[in-house]
DRENTORMI-880348 format. One record per atom (N, C-alpha, C): z, y, x; residue in one letter. Coordinates in steps of 0.02 Angstrom, whole numbers, plus 32768, in hexadecimal, padded with zeros to 4 digits. Layout:
% DRENTORMI-880348
ZYXA
...
//
This chain:
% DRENTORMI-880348
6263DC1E9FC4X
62A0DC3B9FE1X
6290DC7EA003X
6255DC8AA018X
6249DCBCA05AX
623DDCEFA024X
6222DCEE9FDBX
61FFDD139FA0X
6240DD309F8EX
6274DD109F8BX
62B2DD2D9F77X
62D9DD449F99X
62D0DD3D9FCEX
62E6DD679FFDX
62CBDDAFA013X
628EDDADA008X
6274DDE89FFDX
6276DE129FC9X
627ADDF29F8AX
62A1DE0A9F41X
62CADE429F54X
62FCDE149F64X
6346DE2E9F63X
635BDE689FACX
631EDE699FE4X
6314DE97A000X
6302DED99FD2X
62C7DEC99FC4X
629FDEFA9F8AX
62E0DF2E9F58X
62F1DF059F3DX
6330DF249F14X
6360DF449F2DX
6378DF3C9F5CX
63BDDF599F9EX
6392DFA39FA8X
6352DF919FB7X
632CDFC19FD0X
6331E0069F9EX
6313DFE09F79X
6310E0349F35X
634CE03C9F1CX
6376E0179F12X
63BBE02B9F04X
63DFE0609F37X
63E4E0589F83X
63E2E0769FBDX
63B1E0C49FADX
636EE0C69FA2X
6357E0EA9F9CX
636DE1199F61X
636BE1279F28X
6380E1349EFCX
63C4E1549EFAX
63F3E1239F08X
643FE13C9F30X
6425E18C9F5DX
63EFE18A9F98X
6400E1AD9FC6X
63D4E1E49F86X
63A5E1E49F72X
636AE2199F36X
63BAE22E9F01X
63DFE2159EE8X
6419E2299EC4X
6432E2659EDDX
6449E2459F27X
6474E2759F4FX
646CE2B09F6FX
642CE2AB9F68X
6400E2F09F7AX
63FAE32C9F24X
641DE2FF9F08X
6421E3219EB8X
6470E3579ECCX
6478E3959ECAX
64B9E3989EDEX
64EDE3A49E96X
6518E3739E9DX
653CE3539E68X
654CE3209E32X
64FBE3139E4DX
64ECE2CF9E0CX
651DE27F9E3AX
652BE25E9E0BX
6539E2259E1EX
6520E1DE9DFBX
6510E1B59E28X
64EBE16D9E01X
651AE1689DCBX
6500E1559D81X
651EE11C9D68X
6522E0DA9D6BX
64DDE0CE9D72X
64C7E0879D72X
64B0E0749DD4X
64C1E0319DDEX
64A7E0399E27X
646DE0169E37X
6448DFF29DFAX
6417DFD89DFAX
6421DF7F9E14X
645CDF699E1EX
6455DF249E25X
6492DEF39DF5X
64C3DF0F9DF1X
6500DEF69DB3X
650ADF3B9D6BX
652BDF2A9D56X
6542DF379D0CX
658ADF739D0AX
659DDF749D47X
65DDDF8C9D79X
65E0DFCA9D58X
661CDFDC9D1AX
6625E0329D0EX
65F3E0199CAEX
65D5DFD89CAAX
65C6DFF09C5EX
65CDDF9F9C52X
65CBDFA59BEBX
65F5DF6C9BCDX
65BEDF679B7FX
65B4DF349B82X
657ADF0B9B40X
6578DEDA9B49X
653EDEE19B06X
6511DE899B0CX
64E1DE7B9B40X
6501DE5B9B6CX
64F1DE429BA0X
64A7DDFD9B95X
64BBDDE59B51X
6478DDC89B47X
6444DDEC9B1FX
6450DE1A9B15X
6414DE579B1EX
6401DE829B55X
6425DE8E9B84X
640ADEBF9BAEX
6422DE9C9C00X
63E5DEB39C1CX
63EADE7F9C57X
63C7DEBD9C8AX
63B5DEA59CCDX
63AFDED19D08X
6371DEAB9D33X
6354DEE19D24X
6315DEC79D4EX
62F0DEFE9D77X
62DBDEEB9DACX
62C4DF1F9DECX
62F2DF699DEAX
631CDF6E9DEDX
6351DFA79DF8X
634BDFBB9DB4X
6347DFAC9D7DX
6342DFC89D39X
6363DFA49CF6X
6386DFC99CD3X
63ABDF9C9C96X
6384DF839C57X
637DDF559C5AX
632DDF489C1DX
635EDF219BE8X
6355DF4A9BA2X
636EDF239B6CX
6327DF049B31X
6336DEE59B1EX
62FBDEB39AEFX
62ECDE899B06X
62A0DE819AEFX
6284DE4A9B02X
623DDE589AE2X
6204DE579AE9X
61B3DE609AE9X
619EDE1A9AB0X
61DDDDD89AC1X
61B7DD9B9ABAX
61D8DD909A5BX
6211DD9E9A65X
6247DD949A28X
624FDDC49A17X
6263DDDE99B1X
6273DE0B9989X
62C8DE1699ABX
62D5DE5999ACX
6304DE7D99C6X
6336DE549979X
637BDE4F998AX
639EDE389943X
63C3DE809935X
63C4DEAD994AX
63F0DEDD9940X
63F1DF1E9964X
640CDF539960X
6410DF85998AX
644DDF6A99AAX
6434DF7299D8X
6465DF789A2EX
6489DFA49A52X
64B6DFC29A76X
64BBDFD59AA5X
64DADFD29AE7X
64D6DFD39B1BX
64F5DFD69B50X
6507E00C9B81X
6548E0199B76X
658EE05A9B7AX
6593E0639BB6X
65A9E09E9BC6X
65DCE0B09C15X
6621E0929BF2X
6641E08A9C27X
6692E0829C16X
66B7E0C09C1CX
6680E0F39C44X
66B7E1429C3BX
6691E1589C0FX
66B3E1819BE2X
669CE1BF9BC9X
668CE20C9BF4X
6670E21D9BC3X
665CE25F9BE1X
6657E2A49BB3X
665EE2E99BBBX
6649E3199B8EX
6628E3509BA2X
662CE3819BCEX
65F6E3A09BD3X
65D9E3779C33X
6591E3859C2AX
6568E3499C5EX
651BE3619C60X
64FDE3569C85X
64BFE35C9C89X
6497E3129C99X
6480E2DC9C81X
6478E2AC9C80X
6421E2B19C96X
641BE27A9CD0X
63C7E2749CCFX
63B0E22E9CCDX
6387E2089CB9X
6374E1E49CDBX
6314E1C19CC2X
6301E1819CD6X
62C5E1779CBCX
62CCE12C9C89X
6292E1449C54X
629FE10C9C1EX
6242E1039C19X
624CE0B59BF5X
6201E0A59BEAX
6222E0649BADX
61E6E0859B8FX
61E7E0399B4DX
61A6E02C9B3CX
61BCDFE49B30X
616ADFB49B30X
6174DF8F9AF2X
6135DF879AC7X
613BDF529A90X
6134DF6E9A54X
6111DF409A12X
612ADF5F99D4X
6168DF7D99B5X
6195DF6399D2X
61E2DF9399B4X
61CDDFC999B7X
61CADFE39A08X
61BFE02C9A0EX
61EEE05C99EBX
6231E03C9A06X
626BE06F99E4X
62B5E06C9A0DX
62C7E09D9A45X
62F7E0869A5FX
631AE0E69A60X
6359E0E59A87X
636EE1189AA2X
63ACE1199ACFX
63B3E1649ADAX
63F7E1719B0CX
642CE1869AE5X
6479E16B9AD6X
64CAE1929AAEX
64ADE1B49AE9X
64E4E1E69AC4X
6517E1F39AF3X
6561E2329AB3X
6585E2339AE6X
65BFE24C9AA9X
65C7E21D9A74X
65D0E1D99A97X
65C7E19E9A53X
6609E17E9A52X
6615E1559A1CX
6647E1329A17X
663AE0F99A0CX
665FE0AC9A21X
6648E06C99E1X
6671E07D99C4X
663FE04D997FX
6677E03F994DX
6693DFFE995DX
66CDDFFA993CX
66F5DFC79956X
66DEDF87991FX
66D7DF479952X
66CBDF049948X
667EDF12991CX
6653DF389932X
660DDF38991AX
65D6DF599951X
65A2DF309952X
655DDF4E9985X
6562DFA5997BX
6558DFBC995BX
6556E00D994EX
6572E0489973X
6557E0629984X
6587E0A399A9X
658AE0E3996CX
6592E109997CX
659BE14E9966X
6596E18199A5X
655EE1AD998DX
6561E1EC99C3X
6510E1F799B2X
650CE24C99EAX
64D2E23D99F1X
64B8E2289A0CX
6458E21E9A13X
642AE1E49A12X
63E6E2289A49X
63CBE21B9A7CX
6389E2309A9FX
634DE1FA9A76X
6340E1FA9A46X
62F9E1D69A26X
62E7E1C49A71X
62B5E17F9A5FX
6289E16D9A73X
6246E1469A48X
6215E1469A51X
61F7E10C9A2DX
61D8E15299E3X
61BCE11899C4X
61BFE1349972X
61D4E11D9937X
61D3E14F98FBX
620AE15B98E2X
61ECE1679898X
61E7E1679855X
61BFE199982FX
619BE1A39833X
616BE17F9840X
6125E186983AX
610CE1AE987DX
613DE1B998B6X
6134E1E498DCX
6147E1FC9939X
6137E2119958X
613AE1F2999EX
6183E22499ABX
61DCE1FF99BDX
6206E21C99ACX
6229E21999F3X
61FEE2279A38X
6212E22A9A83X
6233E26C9A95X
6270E2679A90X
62A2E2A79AAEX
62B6E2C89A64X
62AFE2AA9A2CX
62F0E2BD9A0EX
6330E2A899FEX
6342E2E199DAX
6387E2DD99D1X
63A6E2B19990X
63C3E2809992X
63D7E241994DX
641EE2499959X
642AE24F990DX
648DE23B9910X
6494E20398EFX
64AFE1DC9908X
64A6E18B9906X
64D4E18598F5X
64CDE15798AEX
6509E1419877X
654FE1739888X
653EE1B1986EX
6554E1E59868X
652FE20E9826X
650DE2479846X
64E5E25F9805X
64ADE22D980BX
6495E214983CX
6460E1D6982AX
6416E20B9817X
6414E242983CX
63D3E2619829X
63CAE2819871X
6374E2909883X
6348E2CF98AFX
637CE30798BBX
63AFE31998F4X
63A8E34F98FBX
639FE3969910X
6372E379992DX
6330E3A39949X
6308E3849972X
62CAE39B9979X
6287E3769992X
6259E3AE99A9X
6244E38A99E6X
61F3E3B999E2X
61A5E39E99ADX
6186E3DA99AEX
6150E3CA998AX
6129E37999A4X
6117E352996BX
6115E311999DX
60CEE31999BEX
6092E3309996X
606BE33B99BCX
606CE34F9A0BX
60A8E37E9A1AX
60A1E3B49A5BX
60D4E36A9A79X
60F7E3439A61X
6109E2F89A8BX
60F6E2CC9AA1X
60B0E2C59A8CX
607AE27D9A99X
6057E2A19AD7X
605FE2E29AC4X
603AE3119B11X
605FE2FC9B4EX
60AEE2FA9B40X
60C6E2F09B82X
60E8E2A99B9AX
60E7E2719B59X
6108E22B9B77X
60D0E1F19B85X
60FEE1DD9BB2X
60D4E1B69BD8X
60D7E1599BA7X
609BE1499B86X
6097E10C9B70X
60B0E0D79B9FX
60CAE0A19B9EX
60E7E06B9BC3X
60EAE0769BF2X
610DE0BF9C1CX
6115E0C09C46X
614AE0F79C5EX
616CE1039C96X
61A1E1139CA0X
61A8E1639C8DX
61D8E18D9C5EX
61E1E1C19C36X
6228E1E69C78X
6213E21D9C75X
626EE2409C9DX
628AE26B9C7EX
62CAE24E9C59X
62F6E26E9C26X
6337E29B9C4EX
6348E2E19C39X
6378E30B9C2EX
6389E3089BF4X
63D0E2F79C09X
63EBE30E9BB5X
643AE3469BDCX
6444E3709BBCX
6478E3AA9BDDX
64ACE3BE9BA0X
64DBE3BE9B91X
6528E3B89B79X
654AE3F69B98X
6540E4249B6FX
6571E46B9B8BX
65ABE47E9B38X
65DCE45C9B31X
65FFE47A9AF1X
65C6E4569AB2X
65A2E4819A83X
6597E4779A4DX
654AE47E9A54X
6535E49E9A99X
64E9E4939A9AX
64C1E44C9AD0X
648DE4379A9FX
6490E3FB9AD1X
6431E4189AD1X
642BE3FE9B0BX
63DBE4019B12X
63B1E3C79B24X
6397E3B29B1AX
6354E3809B44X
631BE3829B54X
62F8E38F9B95X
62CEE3699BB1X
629FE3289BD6X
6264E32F9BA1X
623AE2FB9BB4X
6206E30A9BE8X
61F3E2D69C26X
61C2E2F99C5DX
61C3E34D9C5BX
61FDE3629C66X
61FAE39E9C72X
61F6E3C89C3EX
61E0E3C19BF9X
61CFE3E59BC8X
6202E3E09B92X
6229E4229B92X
625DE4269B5BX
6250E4069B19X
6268E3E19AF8X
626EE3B19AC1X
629AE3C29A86X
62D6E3DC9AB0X
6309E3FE9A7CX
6337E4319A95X
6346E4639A79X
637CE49A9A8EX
63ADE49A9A2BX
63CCE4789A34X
6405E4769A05X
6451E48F9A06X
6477E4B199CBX
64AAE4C199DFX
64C0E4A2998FX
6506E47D99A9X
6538E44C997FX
6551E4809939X
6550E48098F7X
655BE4B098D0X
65AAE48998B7X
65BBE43798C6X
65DFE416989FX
660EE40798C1X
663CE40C98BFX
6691E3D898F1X
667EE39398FEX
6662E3859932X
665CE355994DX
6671E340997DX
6668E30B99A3X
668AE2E899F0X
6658E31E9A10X
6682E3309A4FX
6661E34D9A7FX
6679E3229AB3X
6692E2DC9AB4X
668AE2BD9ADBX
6689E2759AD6X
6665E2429B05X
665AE2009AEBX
6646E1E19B33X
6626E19B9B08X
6609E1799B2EX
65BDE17E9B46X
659CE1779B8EX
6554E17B9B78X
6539E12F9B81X
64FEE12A9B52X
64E6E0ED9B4EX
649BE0E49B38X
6485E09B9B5AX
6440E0889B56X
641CE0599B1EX
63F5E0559AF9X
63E6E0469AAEX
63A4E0299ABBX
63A6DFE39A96X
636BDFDC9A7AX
636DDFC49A34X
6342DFD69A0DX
6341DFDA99B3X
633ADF90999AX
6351DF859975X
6347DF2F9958X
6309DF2C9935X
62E2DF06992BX
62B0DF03990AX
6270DED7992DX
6236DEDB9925X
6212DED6995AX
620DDEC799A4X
61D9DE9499C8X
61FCDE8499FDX
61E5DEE49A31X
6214DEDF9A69X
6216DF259A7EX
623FDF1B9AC3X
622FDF2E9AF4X
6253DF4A9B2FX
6273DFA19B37X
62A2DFB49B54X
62C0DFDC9B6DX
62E8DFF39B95X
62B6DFFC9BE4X
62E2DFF79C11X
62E6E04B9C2FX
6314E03D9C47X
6349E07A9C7EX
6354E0889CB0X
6346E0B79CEDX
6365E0A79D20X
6373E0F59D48X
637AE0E59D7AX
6389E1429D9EX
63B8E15D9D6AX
63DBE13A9D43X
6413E1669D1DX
6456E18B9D46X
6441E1CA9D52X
6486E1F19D83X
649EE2379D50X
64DBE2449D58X
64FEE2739D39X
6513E2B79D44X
652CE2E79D3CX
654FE3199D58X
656EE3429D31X
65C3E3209D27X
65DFE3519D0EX
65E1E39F9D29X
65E7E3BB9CDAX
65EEE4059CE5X
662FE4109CC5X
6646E4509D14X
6688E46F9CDBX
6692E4CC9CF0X
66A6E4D19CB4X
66ACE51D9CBAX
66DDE5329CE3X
//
């Protein structure tokens, strides 16, 4: 009893903390608050919450499918940050955002922040259009990527939404500077992914936002 009580101190704690490290962000706002589901909508028997963080998979069991778990708002232009880590043979997860579901099926549509690998190849901070064109579009050299991600351990993602140019950063090191050539959504849902296949973890947390407007 006294172990869980200290737990659930523990958790209040960094949630509290984090809240006040956000707010010192000027403009960003939590998405996630690190202890309920409050503001996003999935498979709930995939993705669960552990130590202030949204962990989808499982390490022990083959993933049955691609997953995701949504905001309930949308968003379009934003500067999005937060930290991701994936563990396991899957080794294949990512961030929507500008996404849509499809209706009465697991799948979203939008684009995809890579995580994990991909093609024979280490695919951390690019850019995927997911069951859309369903291809790379754009990446850093992967070599100059293994330089900067951190193996099973916690990664700090920018991803930034201005109109038709979107950019991402991994630990600090630009990953992608892209500009949209096609009529697409410039606005959606953002959301958290782990890849079906292989067993695999992919968790989330410190996810805070900041709309931008002209």
């Amino acid at each position: 009893m006294k172990q869980n009580c200290i737990a659930s101190v523990c958790v209040i704690w960094m949630a509290l903390y984090a809240s006040t490290a956000i707010a010192a962000e000027e403009g960003f706002v939590s998405l996630f608050d690190g202890q309920t589901f409050a503001g996003w909508e999935g498979n709930m028997k995939v993705f669960r919450i552990e130590e202030g963080a949204i962990v989808g998979g499982s390490q022990k069991e083959p993933v049955t499918q691609n997953e995701f778990l949504c905001t309930e708002k949308e968003y379009g232009d934003f500067e999005l940050r937060l930290k991701a880590k994936l563990v396991g043979p899957g080794d294949n997860a990512g961030i929507q955002f500008r996404s849509v579901r499809i209706p009465d099926h697991h799948e979203v549509i939008g684009y995809q922040c890579d995580m994990g690998s991909a093609w024979g190849r280490k695919i951390w901070g690019a850019l995927y259009d997911e069951s859309r064109r369903r291809k790379v579009l754009a990446e850093d050299a992967a070599d100059e990527v293994q330089k900067v991600y951190k193996e099973n351990d916690w990664n700090d993602f920018v991803i930034r939404c201005e109109g038709n140019h979107i950019q991402i950063w991994l630990n600090d090191v630009q990953t992608v500077d892209y500009t949209e050539a096609e009529d697409v959504a410039k606005t959606g849902l953002i959301g958290v992914q782990i890849h079906g296949g292989k067993p695999a973890e992919a968790s989330y947390k410190d996810i805070r936002i900041k709309e931008l407007t002209k």
